[in-house]
C-alpha positions in Angstrom: -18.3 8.1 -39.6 -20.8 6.6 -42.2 -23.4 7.9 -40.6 -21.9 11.7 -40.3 -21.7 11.7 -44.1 -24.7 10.2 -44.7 -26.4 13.0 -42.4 -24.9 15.8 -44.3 -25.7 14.8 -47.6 -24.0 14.8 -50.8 -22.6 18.2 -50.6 -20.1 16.9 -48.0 -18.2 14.7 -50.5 -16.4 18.0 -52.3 -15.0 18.4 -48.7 -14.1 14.9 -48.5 -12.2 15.0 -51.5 -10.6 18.5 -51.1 -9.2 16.7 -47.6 -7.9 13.8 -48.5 -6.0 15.9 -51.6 -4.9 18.2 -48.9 -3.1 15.2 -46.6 -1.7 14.3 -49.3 0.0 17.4 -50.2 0.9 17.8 -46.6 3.1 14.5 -46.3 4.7 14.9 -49.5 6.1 18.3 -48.3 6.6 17.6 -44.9 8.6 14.7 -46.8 10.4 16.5 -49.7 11.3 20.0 -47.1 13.3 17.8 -44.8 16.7 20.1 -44.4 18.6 16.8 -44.9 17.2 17.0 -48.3 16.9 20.1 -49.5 20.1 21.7 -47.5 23.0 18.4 -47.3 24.7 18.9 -44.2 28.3 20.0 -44.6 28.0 20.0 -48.9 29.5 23.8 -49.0 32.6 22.2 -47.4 33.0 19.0 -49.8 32.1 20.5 -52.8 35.1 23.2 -52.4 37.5 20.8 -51.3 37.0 18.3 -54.3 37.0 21.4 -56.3 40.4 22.1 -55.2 41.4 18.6 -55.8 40.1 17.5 -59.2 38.9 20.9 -60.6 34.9 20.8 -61.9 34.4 17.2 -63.4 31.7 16.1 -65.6 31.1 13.4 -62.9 31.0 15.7 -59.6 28.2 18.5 -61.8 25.8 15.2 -62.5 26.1 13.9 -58.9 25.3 17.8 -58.0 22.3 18.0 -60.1 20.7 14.5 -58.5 22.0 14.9 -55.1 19.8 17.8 -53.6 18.4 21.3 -54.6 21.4 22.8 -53.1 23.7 21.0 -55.2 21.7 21.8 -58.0 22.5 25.5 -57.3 26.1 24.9 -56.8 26.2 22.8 -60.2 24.5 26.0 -61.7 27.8 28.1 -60.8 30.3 25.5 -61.0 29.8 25.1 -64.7 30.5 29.1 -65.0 33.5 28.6 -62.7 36.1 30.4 -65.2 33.6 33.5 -65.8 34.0 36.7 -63.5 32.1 36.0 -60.2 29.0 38.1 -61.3 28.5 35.5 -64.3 28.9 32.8 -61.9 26.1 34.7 -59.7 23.7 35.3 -62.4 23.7 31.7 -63.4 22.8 30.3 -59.5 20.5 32.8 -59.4 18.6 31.1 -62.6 19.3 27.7 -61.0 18.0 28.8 -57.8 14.4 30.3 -59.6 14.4 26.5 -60.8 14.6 25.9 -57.2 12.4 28.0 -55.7 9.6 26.7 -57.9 10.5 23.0 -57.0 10.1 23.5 -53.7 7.0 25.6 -54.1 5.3 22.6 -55.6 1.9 22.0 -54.7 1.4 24.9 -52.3 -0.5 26.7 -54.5 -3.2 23.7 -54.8 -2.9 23.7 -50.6 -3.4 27.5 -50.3 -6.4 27.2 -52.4 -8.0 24.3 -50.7 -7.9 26.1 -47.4 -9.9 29.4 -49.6 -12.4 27.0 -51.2 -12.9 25.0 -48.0 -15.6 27.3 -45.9 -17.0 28.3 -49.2 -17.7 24.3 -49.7 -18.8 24.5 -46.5 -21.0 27.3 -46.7 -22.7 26.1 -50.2 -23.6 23.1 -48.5 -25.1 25.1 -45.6 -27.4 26.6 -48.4 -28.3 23.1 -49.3 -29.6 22.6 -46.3 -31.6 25.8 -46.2 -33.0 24.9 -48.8 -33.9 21.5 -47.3 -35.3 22.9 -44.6 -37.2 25.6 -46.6 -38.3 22.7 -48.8 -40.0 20.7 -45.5 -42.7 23.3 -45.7 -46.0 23.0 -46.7 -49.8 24.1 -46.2 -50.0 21.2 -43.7 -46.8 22.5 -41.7 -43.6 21.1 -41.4 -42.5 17.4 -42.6 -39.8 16.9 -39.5 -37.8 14.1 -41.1 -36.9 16.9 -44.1 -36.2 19.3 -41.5 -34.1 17.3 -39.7 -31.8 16.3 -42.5 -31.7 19.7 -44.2 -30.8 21.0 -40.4 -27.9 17.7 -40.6 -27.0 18.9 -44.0 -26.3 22.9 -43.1 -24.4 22.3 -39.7 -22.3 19.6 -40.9 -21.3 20.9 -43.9 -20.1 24.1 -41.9 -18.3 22.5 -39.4 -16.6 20.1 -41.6 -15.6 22.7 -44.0 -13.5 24.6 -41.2 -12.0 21.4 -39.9 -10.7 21.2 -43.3 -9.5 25.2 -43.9 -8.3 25.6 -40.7 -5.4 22.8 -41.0 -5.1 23.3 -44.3 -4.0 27.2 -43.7 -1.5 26.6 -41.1 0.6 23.9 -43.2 0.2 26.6 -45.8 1.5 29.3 -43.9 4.0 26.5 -42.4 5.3 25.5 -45.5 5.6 28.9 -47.2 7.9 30.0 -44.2 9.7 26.6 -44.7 10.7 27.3 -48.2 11.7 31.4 -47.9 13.9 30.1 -45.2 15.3 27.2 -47.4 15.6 29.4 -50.1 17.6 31.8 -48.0 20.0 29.0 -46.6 20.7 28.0 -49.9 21.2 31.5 -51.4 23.7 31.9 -48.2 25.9 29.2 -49.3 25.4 29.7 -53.1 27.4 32.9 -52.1 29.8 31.5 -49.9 31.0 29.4 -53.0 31.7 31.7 -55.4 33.6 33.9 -52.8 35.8 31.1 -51.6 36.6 29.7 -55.3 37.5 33.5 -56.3 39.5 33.9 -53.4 37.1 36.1 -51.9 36.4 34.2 -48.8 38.5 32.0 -47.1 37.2 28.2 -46.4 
């Protein structure tokens, strides 16, 4: 391995970096998107039935808001629970925007790492033209500086699509994740406020 990035030079070591930033972004979202997470499994279902108990308590709205993004949404309506259900709407909507952006987090940095990688790539291809361009003179060419501006170009290349190419599908991956999440949770957001107004039945 060593000897791969000693071959193409320093240009490789942007590509190195932009990788190791990109698997990290990768298992913190594979991490934070779990469903379990994000989407509680049967919270619609509690949260009404407590609600129907005890009412909205100070002490059910701050477990909401620490428990999951869902419950963050639901907290969002709950504390507009006596207004007319469009209030209580417009309020989870805001919540959810909150949401949406949370979830959203580092994707952006992802999506661009999987642009800039072939570029990266592709300047360090030039570097090695240049090398190689550079191993010329009146006597003909030096080999050893052709060699390694030859290392330097093909490297570079290949290492920047093993690097965009990954990085794009979690991108693509993840952005699908979170419009379905986002859509779940929008779902159930709805589901509340029809069943609290007697809308919907339970």
């Amino acid at each position: 391995m060593f000897a791969i990035i000693e071959a193409a030079g320093w240009p490789i070591w942007p590509l190195i970096i932009s990788s190791i930033i990109a698997l990290a972004i990768i298992g913190e979202r594979f991490w934070s998107l779990r469903q379990a997470i994000v989407i509680p499994k049967n919270l619609l279902p509690q949260v009404v039935q407590e609600y129907r108990q005890n009412g909205v308590t100070s002490q059910m709205l701050t477990r909401l808001c620490t428990d999951s993004p869902l419950g963050q949404v639901f907290a969002a309506g709950l504390r507009n629970v006596k207004s007319t259900p469009a209030i209580m709407k417009e309020a989870i909507e805001e919540a959810g925007r909150s949401v949406a952006h949370e979830l959203e987090r580092f994707l952006t940095s992802l999506g661009t790492i999987a642009a800039i990688a072939p570029l990266l790539g592709l300047f360090g291809t030039v570097i090695g033209m240049i090398e190689i361009f550079g191993s010329q003179t009146p006597q003909g060419s030096n080999p050893l500086v052709l060699a390694h501006g030859i290392s330097i170009a093909l490297y570079n290349t290949a290492f920047g699509l093993v690097v965009a190419v990954p990085s794009m599908i979690f991108y693509r991956h993840f952005r699908a994740k979170v419009d379905a999440l986002l859509i779940e949770m929008e779902i159930q957001a709805i589901k509340l406020v029809e069943i609290i107004h007697g809308e919907r039945q339970a």
